[in-house]
C-alpha positions as CSV (number, residue, x, y, z in Angstrom):
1,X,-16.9,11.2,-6.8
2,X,-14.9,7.8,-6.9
3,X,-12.6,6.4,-4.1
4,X,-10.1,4.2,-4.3
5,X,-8.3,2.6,-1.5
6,X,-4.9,0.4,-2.1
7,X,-3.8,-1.7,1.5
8,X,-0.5,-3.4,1.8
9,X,3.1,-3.4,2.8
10,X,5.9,-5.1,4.6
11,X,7.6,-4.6,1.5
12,X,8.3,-2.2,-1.1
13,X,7.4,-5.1,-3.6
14,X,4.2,-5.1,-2.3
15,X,3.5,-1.6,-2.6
16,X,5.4,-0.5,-6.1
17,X,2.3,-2.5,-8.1
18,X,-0.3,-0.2,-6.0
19,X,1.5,2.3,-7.0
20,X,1.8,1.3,-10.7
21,X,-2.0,1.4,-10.8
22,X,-3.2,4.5,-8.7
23,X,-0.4,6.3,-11.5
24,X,-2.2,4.9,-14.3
25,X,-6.3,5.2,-11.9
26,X,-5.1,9.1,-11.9
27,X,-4.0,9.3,-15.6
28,X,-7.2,8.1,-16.6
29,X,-9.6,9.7,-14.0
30,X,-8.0,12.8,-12.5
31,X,-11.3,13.3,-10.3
32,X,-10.4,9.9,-8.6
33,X,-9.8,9.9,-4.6
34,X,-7.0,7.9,-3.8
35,X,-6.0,6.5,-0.2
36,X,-3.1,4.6,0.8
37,X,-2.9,1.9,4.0
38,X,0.5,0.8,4.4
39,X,3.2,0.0,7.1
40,X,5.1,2.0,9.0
41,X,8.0,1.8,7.0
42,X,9.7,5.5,5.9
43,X,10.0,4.0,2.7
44,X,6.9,3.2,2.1
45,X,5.4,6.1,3.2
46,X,8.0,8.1,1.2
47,X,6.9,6.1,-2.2
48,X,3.0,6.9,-1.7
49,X,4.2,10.7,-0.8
50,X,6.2,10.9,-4.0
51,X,2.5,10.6,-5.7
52,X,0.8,12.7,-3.7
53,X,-0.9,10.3,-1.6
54,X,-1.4,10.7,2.0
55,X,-0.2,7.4,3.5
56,X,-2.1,6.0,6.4
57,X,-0.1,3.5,8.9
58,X,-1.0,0.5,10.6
59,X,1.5,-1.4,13.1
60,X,0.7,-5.4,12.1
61,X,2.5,-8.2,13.2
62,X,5.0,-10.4,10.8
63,X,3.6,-13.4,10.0
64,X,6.5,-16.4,10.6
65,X,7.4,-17.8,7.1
66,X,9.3,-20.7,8.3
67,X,6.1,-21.7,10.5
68,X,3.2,-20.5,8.5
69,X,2.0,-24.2,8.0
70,X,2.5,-24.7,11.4
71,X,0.4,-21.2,12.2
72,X,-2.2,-21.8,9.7
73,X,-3.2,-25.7,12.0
């Protein structure tokens, strides 16, 4: 059996794409295990529930995007 594990969030327009593709993973190959790591946003765990995917949280910290430069030296 095949496993499939999408990661990401902070925003849902990080997370609709890995939806896009487990909907079309599971169109194609019903047998397929999919997992979900997101943040702890309600929303995003709401949108992985809506396709029957049991989301699994992390807490990660916000990287600065005025300072990333600055973060990355």
């Amino acid at each position: 059996m095949s496993r499939i594990l999408f990661a990401g969030g902070g925003t849902l327009g990080h997370v609709m794409p890995s939806i896009a593709v487990a909907e079309a993973v599971r169109a194609f190959a019903p047998s397929v295990e999919i997992y979900a790591v997101t943040s702890r946003s309600p929303s995003e765990v709401q949108a992985w529930e809506s396709l029957s995917v049991e989301a699994h949280t992390l807490s990660a910290p916000r990287f600065p995007r005025t300072s990333l430069i600055k973060w990355l030296i």
